[in-house]
C-alpha positions as CSV (number, residue, x, y, z in Angstrom):
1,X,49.0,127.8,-40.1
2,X,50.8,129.9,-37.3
3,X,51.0,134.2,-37.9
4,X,53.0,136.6,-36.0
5,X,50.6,136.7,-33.3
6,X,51.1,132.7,-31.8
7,X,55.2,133.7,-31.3
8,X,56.2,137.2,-31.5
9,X,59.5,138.3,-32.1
10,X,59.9,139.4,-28.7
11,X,59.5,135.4,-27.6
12,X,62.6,134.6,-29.9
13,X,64.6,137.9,-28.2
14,X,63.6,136.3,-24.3
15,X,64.1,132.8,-25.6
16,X,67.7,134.2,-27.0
17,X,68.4,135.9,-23.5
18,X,67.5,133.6,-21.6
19,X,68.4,130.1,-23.1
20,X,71.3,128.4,-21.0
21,X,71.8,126.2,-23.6
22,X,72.2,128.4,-26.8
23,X,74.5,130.2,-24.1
24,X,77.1,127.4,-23.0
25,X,76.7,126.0,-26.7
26,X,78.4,129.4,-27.7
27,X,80.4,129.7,-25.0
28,X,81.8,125.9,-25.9
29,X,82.6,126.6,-29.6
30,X,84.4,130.1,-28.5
31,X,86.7,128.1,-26.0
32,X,87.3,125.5,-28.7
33,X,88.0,127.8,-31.5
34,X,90.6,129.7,-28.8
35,X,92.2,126.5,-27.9
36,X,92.4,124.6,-31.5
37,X,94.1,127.8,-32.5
38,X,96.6,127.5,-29.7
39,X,97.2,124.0,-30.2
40,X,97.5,124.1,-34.0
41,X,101.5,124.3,-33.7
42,X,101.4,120.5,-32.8
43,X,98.8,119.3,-35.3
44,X,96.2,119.4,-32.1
45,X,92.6,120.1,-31.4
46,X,91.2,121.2,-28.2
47,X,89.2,117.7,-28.2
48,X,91.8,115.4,-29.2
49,X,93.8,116.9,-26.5
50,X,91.3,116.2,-24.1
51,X,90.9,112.6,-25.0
52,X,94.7,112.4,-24.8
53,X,94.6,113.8,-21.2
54,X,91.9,111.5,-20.4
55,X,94.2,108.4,-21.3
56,X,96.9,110.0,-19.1
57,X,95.9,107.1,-16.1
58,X,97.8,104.6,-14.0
59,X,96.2,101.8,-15.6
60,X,94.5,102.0,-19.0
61,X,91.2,102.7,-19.0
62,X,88.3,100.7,-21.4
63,X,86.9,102.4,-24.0
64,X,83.5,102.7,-22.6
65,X,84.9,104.7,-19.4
66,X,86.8,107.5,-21.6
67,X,83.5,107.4,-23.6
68,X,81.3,108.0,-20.5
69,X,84.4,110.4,-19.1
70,X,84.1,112.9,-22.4
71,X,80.0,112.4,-22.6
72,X,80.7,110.9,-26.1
73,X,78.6,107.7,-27.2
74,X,81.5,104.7,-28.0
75,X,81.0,105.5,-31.8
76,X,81.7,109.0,-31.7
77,X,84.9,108.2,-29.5
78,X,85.9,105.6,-31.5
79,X,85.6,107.8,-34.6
80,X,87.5,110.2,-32.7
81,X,90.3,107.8,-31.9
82,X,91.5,107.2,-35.6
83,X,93.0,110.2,-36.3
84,X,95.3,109.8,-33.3
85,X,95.6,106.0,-33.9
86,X,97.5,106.7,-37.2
87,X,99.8,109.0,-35.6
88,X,100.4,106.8,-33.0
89,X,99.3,108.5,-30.5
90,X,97.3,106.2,-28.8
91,X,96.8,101.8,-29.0
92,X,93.8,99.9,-29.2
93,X,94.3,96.4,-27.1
94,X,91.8,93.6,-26.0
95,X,91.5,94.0,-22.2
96,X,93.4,90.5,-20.6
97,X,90.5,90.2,-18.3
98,X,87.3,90.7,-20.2
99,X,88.3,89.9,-24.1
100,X,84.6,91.5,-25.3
101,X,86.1,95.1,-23.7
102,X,88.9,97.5,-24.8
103,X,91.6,99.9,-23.4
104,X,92.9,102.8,-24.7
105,X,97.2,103.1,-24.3
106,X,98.4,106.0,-24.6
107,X,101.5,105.9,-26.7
108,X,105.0,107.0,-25.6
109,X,104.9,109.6,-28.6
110,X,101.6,110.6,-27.0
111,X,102.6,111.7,-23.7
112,X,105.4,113.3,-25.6
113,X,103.1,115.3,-27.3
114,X,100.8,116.0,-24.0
115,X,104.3,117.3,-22.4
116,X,104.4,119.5,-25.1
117,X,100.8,120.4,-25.4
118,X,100.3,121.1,-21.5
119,X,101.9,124.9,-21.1
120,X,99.8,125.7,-23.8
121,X,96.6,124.4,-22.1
122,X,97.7,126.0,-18.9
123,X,98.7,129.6,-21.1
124,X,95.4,129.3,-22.7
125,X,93.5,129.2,-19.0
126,X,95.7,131.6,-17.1
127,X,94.9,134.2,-20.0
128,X,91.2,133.2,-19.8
129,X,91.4,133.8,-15.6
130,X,92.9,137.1,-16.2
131,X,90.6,138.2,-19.0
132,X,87.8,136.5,-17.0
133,X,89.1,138.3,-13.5
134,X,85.8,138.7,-12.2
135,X,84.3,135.0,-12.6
136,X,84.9,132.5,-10.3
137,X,86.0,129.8,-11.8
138,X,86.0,127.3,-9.6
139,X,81.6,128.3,-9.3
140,X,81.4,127.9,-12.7
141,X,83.5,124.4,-13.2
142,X,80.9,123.1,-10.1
143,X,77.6,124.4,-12.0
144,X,78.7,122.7,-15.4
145,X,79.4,119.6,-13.2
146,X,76.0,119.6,-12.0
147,X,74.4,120.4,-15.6
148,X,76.4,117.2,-16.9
């Protein structure tokens, strides 16, 4: 049976000081609640406009690739995709050159909604930058590529 004495508080307060995940975890659902609360207006969260964005390509790009783009496993993106399927938002279609693989269309009433949606997006990071003077963000966007 573990006591006090095999993990003292005082662990828990370094481990809670210290941890960079328990940090960027918190960080993450701060800048989500912020930005599903400025997207709300257009029936929006923070992650479904990101998977919109990501479908905003030249060509359309395969399921797996906006899966491995978001760090989402295909089930969790395809679970993710029906809200914005029934809206019609976004189209599911058999690729022509590999039947076994899908690609994600956005919808013309999708990128109508990402015109809408994107002075919001760039509101809601020129008010983080000017809260946020003394961060560079640019540093921080090319540690939490390296983390990923």
């Amino acid at each position: 049976m573990s006591t006090a004495e095999d993990l003292p508080h005082s662990v828990t307060l370094m481990v809670r000081d210290a941890c960079l995940c328990l940090h960027t975890q918190r960080a993450a659902r701060a800048l989500a609640r912020r930005f599903d609360e400025a997207f709300r207006p257009l029936g929006l969260t923070n992650g479904q406009f990101s998977l919109l964005m990501s479908l905003n390509r030249p060509e359309p790009p395969t399921l797996g690739s906006v899966a491995a783009l978001l760090a989402m496993d295909r089930t969790t993106l395809t679970a993710a995709l029906k809200p914005l399927k029934r809206r019609k938002l976004v189209k599911v279609a058999v690729d022509k050159r590999d039947r076994r693989s899908r690609r994600l269309l956005l919808t013309a009433a999708g990128r109508a909604l990402l015109v809408k949606a994107l002075p919001i997006w760039k509101a809601g990071h020129a008010a983080l930058e000017k809260e946020l003077a003394n961060v560079s963000f640019d540093e921080l966007r090319a540690a939490l590529r390296a983390i990923a």
